[in-house]
TINUVEX-559391 format. One record per residue: residue number from 1; x, y, z of N, C-alpha, C in turn. Coordinates in steps of 0.2 Angstrom, whole numbers, plus 5000, padded with zeros to 4 digits. Atoms other than C-alpha are relative to their C-alpha. Layout:
ATOM   resi   n_east   n_north   n_up   ca_east   ca_north   ca_up   c_east   c_north   c_up
ATOM    NUM        X         Y      Z         X          Y       Z        X         Y      Z
...
END
This chain:
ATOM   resi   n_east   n_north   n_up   ca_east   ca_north   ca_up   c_east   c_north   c_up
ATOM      1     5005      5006   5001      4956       5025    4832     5002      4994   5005
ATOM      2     4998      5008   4993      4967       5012    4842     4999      5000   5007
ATOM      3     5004      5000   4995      4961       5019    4858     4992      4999   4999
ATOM      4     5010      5001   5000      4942       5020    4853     5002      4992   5001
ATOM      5     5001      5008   5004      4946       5000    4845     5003      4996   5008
ATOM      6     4999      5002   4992      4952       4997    4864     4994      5000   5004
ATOM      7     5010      4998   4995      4934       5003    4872     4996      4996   4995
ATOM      8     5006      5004   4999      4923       4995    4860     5001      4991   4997
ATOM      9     4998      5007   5001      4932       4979    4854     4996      4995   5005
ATOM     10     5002      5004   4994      4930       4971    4871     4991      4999   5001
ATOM     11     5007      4999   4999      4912       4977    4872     4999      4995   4992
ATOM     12     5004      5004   5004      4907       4968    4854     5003      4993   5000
ATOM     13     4996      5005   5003      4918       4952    4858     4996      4996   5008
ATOM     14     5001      5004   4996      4909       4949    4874     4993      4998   5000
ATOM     15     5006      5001   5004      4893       4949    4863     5000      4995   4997
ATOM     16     4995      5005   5005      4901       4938    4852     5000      4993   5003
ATOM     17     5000      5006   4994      4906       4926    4868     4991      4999   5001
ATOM     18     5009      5000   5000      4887       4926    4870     4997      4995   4997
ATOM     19     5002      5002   5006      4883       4921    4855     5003      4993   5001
ATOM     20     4994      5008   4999      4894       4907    4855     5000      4994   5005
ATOM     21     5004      5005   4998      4888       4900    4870     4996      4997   4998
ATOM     22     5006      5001   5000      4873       4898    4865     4999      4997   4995
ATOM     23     4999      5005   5005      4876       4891    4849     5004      4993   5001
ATOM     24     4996      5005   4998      4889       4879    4856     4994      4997   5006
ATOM     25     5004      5004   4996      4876       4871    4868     5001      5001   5006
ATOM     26     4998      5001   4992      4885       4878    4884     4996      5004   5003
ATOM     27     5005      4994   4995      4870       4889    4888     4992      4997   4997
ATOM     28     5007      5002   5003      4852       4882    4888     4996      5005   5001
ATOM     29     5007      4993   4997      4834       4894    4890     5001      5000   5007
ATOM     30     4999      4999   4992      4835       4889    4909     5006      5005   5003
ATOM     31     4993      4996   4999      4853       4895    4910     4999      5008   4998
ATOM     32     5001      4994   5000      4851       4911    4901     4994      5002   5004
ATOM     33     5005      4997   4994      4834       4915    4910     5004      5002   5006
ATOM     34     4997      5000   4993      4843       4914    4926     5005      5005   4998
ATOM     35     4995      4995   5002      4858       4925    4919     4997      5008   4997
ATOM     36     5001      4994   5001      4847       4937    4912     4996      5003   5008
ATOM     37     5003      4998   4992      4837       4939    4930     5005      5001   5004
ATOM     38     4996      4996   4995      4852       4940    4940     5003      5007   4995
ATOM     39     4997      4992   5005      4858       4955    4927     4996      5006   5002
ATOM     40     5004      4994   5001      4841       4964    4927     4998      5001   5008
ATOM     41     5002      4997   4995      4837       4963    4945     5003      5001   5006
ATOM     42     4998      4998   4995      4852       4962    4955     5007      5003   4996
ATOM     43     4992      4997   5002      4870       4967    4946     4998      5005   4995
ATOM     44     5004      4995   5004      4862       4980    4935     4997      5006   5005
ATOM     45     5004      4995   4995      4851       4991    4949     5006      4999   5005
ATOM     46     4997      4998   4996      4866       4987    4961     5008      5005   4997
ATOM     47     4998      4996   5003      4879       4994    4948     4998      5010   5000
ATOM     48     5004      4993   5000      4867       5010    4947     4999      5006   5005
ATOM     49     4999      4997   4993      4863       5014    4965     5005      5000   5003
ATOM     50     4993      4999   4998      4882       5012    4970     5002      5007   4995
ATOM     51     4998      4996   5006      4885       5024    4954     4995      5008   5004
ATOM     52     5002      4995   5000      4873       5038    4960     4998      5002   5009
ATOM     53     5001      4998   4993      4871       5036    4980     5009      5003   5002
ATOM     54     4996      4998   4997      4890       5037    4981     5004      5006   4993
ATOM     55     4998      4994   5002      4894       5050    4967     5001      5006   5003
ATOM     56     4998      4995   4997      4903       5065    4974     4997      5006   5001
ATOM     57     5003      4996   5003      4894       5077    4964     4996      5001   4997
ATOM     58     5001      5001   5005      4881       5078    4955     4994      5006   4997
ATOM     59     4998      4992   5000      4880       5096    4946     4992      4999   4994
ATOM     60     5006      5002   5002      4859       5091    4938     4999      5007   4992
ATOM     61     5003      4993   5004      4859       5110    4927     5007      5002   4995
ATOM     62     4998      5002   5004      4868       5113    4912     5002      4996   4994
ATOM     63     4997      5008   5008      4878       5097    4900     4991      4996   5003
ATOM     64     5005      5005   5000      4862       5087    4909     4995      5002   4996
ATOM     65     5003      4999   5002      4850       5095    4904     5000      5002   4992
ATOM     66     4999      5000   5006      4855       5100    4886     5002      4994   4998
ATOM     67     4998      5005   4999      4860       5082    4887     4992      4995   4997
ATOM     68     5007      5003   4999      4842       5077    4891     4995      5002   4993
ATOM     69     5006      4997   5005      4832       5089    4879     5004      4997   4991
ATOM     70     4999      5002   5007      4843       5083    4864     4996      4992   5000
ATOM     71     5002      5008   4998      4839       5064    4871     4992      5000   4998
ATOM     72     5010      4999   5000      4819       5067    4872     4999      5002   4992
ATOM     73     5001      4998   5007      4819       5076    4855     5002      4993   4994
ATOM     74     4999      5007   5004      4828       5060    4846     4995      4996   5002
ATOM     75     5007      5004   5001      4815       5048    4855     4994      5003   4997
ATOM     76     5005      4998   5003      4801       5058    4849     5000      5000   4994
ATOM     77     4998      5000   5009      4810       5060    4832     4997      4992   4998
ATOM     78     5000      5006   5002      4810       5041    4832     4994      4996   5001
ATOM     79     5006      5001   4998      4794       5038    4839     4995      5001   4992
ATOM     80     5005      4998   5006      4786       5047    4824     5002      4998   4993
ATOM     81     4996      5002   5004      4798       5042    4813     4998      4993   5000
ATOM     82     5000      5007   5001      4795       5022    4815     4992      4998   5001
ATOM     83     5009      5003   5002      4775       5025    4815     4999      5003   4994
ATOM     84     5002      4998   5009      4774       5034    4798     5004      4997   4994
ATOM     85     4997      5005   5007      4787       5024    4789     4999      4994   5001
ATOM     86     4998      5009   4999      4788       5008    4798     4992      4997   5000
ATOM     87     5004      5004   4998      4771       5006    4803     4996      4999   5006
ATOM     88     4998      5004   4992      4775       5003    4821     4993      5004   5005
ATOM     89     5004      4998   4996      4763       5004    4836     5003      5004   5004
ATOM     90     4995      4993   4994      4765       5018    4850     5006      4993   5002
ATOM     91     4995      5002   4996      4775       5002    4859     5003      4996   4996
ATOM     92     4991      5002   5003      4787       4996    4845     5002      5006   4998
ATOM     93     4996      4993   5001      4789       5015    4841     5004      5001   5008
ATOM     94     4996      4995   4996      4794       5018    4858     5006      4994   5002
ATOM     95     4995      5005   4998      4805       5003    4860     5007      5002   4996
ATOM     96     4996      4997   5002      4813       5010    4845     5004      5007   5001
ATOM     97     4998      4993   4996      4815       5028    4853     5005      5000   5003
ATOM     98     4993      5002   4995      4824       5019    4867     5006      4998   4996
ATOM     99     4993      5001   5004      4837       5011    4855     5004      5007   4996
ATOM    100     4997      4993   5002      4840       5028    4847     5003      5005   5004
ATOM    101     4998      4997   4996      4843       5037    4863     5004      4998   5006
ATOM    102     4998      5000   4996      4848       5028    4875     5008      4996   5001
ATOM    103     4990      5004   5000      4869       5024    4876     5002      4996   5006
ATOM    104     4996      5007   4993      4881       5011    4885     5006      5008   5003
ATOM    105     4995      4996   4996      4887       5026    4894     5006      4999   5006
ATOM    106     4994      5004   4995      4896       5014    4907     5006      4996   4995
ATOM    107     4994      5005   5003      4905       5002    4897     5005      5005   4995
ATOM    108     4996      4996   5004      4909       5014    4885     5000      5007   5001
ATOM    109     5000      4993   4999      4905       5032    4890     5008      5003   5003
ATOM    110     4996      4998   4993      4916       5031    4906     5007      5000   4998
ATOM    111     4994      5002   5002      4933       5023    4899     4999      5007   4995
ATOM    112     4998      4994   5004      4932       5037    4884     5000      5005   5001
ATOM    113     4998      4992   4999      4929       5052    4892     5003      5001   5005
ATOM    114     4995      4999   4997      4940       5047    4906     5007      5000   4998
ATOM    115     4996      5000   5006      4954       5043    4891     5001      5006   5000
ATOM    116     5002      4993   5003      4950       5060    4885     5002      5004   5002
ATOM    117     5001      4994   4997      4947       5073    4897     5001      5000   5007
ATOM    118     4998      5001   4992      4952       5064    4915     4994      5003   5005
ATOM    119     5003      4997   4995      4945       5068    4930     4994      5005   4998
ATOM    120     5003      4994   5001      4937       5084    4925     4993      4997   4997
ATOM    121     5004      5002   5005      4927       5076    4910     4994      4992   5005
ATOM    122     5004      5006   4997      4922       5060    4922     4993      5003   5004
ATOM    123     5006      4996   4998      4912       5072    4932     4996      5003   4998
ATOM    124     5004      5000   5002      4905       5078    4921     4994      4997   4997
ATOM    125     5003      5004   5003      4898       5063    4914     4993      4996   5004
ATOM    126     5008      5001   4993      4889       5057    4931     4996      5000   5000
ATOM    127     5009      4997   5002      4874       5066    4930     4997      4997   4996
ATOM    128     5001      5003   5007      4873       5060    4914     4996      4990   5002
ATOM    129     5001      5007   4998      4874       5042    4919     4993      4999   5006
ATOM    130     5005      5000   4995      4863       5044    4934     4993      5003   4999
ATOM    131     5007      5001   5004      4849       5051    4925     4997      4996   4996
ATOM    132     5000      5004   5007      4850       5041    4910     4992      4994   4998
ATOM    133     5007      5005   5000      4838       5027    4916     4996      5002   5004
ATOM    134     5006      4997   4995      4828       5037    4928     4995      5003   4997
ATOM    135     5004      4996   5004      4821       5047    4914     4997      4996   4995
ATOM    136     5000      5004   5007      4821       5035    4898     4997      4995   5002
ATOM    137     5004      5007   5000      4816       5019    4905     4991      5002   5002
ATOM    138     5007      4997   4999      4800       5028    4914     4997      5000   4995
ATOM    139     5001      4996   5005      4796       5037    4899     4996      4994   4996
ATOM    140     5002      5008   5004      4797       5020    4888     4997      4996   5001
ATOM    141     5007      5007   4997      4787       5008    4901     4994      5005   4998
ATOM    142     5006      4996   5000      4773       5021    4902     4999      5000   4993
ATOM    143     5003      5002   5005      4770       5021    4883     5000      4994   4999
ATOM    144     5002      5007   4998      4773       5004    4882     4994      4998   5003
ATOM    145     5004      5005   4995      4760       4999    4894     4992      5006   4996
ATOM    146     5005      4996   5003      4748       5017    4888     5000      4995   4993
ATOM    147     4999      5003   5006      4749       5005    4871     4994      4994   5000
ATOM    148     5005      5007   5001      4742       4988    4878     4994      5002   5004
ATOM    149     5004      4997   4996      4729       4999    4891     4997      5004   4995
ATOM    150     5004      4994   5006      4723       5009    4873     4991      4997   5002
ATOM    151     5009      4999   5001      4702       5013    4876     5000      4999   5009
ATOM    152     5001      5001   4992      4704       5007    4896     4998      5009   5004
ATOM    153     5002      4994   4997      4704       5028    4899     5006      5001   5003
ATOM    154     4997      4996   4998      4714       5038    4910     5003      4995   5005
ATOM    155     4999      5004   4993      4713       5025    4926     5003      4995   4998
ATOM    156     4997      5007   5002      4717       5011    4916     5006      5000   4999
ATOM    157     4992      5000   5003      4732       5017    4909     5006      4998   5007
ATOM    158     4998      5001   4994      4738       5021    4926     4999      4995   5003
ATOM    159     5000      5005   4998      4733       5007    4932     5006      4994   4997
ATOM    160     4993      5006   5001      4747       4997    4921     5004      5002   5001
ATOM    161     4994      5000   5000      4758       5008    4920     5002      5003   5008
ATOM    162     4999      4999   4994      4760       5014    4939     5004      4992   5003
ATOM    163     4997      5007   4996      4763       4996    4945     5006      4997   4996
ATOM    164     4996      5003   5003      4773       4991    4929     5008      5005   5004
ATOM    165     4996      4996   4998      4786       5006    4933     5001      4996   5008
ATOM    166     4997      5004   4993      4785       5001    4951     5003      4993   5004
ATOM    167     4999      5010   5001      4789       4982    4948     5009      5004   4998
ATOM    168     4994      5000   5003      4805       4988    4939     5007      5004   5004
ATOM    169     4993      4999   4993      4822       4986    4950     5004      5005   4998
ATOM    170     4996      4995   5002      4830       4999    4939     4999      5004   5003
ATOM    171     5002      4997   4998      4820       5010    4943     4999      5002   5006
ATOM    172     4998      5002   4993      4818       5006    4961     5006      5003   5000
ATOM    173     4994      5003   4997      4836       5004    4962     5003      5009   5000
ATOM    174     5000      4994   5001      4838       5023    4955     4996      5005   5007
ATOM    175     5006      4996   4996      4823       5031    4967     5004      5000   5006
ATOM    176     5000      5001   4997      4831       5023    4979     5007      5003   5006
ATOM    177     4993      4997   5000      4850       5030    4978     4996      5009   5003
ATOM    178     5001      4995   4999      4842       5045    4978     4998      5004   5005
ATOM    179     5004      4998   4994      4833       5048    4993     5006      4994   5003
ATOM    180     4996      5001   4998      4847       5039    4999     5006      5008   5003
ATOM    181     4994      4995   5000      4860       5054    4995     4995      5007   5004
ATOM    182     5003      4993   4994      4845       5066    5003     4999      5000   5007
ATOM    183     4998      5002   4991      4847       5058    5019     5008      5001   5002
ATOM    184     4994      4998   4998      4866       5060    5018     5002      4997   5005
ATOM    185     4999      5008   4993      4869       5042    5027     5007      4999   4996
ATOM    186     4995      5003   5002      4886       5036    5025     4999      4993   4997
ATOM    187     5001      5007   5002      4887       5020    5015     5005      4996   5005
ATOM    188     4995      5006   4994      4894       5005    5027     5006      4998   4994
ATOM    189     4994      5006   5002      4911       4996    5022     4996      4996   4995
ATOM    190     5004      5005   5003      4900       4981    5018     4996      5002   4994
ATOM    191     5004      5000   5004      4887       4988    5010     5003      5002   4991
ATOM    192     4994      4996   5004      4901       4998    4998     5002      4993   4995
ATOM    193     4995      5006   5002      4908       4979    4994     4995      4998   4996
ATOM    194     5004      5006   5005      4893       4970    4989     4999      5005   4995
ATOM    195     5002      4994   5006      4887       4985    4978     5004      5000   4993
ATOM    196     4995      5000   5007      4904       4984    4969     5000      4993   4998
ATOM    197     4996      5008   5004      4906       4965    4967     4993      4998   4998
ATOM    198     5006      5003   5005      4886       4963    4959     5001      5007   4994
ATOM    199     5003      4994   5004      4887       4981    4951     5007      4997   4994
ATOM    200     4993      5002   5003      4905       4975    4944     4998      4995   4994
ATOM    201     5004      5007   5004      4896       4958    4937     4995      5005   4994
ATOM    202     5005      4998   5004      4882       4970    4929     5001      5001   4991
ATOM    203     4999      4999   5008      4888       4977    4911     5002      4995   4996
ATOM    204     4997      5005   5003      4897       4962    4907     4997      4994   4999
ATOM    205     5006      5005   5001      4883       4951    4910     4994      5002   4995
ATOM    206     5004      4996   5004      4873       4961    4900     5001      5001   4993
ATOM    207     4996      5000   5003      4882       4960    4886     5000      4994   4998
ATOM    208     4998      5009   5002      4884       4941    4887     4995      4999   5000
ATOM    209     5006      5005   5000      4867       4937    4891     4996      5003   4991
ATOM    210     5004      5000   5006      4861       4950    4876     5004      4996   4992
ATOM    211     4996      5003   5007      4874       4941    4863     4998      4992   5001
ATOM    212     5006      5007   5000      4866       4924    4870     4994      4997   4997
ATOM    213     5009      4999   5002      4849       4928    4866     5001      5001   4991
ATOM    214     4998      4997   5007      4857       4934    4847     4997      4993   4994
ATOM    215     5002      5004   5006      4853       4916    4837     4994      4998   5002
ATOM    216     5010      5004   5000      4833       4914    4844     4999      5007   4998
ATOM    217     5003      4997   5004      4832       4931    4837     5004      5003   4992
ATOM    218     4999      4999   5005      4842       4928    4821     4994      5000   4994
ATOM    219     5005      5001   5008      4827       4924    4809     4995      5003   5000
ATOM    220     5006      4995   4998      4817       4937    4816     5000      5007   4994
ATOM    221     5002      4993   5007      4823       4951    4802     4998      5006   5005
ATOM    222     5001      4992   5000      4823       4968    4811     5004      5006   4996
ATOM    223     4992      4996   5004      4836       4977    4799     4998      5005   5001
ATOM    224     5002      4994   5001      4824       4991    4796     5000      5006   5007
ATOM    225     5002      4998   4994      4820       4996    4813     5007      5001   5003
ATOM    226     4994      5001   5000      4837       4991    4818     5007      5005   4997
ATOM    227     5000      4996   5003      4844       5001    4805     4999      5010   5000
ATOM    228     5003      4995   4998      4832       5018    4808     5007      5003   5009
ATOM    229     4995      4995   4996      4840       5019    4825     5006      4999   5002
ATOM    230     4992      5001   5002      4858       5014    4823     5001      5008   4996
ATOM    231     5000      4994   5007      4856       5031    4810     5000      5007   5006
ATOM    232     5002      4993   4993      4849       5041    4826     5005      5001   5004
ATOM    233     4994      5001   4996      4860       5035    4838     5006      5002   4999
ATOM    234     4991      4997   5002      4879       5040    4830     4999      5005   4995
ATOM    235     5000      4995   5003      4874       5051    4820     4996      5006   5003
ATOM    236     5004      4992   4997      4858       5062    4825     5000      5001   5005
ATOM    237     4998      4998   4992      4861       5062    4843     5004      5003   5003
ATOM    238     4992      4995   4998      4878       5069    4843     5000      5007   4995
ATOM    239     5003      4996   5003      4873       5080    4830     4998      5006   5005
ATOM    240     5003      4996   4996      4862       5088    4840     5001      5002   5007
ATOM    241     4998      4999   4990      4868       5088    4857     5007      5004   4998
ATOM    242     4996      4994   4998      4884       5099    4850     4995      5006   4995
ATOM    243     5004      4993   5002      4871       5111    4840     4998      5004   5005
ATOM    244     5003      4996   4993      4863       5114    4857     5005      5002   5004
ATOM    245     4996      4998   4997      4879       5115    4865     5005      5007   4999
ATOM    246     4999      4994   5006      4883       5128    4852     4996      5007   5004
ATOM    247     5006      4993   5001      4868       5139    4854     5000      5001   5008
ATOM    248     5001      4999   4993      4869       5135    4874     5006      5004   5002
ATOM    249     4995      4998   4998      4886       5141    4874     5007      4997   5004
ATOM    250     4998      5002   4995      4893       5129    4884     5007      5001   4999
ATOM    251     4990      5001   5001      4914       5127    4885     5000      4994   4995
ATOM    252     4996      5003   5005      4923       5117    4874     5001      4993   5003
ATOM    253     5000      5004   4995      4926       5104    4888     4995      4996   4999
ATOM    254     5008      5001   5001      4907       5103    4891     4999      4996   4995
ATOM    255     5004      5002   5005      4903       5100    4875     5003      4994   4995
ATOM    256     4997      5006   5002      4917       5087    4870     4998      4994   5003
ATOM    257     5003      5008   4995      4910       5076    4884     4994      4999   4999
ATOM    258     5002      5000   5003      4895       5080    4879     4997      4995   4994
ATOM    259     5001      5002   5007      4896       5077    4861     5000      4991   5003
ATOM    260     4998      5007   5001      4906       5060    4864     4995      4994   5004
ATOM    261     5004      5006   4994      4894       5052    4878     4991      5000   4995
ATOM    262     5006      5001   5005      4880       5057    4863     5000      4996   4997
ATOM    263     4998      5005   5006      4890       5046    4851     5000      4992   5003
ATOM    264     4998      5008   4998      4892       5030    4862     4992      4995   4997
ATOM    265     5003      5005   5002      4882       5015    4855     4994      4997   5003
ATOM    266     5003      5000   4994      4866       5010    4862     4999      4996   5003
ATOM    267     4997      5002   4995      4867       5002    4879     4994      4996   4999
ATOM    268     5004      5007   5000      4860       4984    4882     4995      5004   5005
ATOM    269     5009      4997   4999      4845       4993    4894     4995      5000   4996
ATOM    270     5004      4997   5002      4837       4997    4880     4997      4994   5000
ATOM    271     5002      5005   5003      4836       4979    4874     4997      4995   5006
ATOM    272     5003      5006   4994      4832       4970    4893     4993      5004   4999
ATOM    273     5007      4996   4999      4816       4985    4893     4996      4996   4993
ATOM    274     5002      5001   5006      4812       4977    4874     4999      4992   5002
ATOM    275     5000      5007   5000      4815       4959    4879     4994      4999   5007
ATOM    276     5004      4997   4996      4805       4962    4895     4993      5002   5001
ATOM    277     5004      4998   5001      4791       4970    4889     4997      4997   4992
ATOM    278     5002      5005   5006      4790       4957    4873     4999      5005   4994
ATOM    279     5003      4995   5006      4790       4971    4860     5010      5002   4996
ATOM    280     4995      4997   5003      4803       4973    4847     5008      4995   5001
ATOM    281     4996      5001   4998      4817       4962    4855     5006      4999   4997
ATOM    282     4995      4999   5006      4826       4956    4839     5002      5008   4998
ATOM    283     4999      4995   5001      4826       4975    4835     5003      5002   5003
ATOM    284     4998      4997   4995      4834       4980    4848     5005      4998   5003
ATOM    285     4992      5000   4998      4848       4969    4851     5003      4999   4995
ATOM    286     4994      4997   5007      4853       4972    4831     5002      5003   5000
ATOM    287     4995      4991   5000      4853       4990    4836     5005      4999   5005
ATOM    288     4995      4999   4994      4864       4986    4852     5006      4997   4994
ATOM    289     4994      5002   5003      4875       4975    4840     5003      5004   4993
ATOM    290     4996      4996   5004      4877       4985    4825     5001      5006   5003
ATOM    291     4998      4992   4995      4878       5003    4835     5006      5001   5003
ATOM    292     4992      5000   5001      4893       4995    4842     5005      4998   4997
ATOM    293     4995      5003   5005      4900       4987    4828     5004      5007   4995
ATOM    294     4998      4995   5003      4899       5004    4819     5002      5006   5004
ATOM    295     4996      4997   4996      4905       5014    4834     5006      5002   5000
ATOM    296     4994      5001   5000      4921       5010    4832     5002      5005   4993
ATOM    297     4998      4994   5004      4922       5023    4816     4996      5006   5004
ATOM    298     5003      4994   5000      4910       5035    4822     5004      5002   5006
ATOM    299     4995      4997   4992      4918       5039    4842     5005      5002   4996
ATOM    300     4994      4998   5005      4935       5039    4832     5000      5008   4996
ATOM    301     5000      4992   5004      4928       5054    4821     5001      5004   5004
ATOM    302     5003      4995   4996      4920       5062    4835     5006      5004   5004
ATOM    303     4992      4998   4995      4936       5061    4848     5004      5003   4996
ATOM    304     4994      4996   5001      4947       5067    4834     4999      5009   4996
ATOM    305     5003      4992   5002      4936       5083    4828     4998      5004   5005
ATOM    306     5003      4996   4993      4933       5088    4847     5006      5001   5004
ATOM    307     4994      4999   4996      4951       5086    4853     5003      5004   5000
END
């Protein structure tokens, strides 16, 4: 447990820092605004595209894939799950989806499964990362947007959501590593430098800006939603990602790295796509804060049941 409380301490004390700003007066709206803009469109997308243009390998068939299909299954879980009991529209259902599925696989993925299972394990994780928001953010904007485009028809939808997707640096910034690695261009020196010293600034701004934002959505009350997918995220997601890893037969290896990168907490994307898209916001950075307040027991299990 004193390694996990090593991995996610920092991660809930730089939320914390956040917070504390912003109650102590050292951070106004102008300030954060500007803090969350450089996070979401440059140290964040430069983070991601250094992550997947210069990865060594990246082995798409497999842990990904049984990675993905448990992932898809829990937002659809949650998706139906937060319109029949909560109430919720397709785009606070699906904003909850994302908070259910999607992990801080950087901050916390990487440090633990390279703890864990070294090198080996680290590559397995990659793919993992490198699909992560390529799959999940799309997925989320396009209901989100099919939401507030309801009766426009087939055109209309498209209409929002094409252009919203293609406004989103993330997104960009993925598409663009990609077709990057299929042209098989050497990265410059230079370019290698700036990518690590915004991409390096990314999670930790992310972190601080969504614990900033923590006292303009304290009186907002999202416990239940909140709640709902904090349940999904450390428990039914890892659940289900080694049942499938069972039945797929993967190795032992596989499916510890697997399991564990199921169980990490869910990652502030979820919460800049929610605060972004004005839906759910408060929900979404309770679930980021309690997911990694109560991480710290669950990984703990997970790591010492899998080792």
């Amino acid at each position: 447990m004193a390694g996990v409380a090593g991995i996610i301490l920092p991660v809930f004390v730089l939320i914390l820092l956040g917070a504390g700003a912003r109650m102590r007066g050292l951070l106004d709206t102008a300030g954060l605004r500007g803090l969350n803009d450089f996070t979401f469109y440059l140290a964040i997308p430069a983070l991601l595209f250094g992550a997947v243009a210069e990865a060594p390998e990246l082995h798409l068939l497999g842990l990904p894939v049984l990675y993905f299909a448990a992932c898809l299954t829990v937002f659809a879980g949650a998706v139906l799950l937060a319109r029949r009991t909560l109430g919720a529209g397709l785009a606070q259902a699906s904003v909850i989806g994302m908070n259910a599925c999607y992990g801080n696989t950087v901050m916390v993925g990487i440090p633990l499964v390279s703890a864990a299972f070294g090198a080996e394990g680290l590559a397995m994780i990659l793919p993992v990362i490198a699909l992560h928001s390529l799959i999940l953010l799309p997925l989320a904007t396009a209901l989100i947007e099919m939401d507030g485009a309801r009766g426009a028809g087939v055109r209309g939808v498209l209409r929002g959501t094409v252009p919203a997707l293609a406004r989103n640096p993330i997104i960009l910034a993925l598409l663009l590593a990609l077709a990057w690695r299929a042209l098989d261009v050497p990265m410059p020196a230079p370019l290698h430098r700036l990518l690590a010293m915004l991409g390096g600034a990314g999670p930790a701004l992310a972190l601080f800006t969504l614990g900033a934002g923590l006292p303009d959505f304290a009186a907002q009350g999202s416990m239940r939603e909140a709640g709902l997918a904090t349940l999904l995220k450390l428990l039914v997601q890892p659940l289900l990602v080694w049942a499938l890893a069972h039945l797929a037969g993967l190795g032992a290896v596989p499916t510890a790295v697997a399991v564990l990168t199921a169980g990490t907490p869910t990652g502030a994307n979820a919460f800049f796509l929610a605060r972004r898209t004005g839906t759910l916001a408060a929900a979404s950075a309770g679930t980021v804060v309690l997911s990694t307040a109560l991480s710290l027991l669950s990984l703990s299990f997970i790591l010492a049941a899998l080792r």
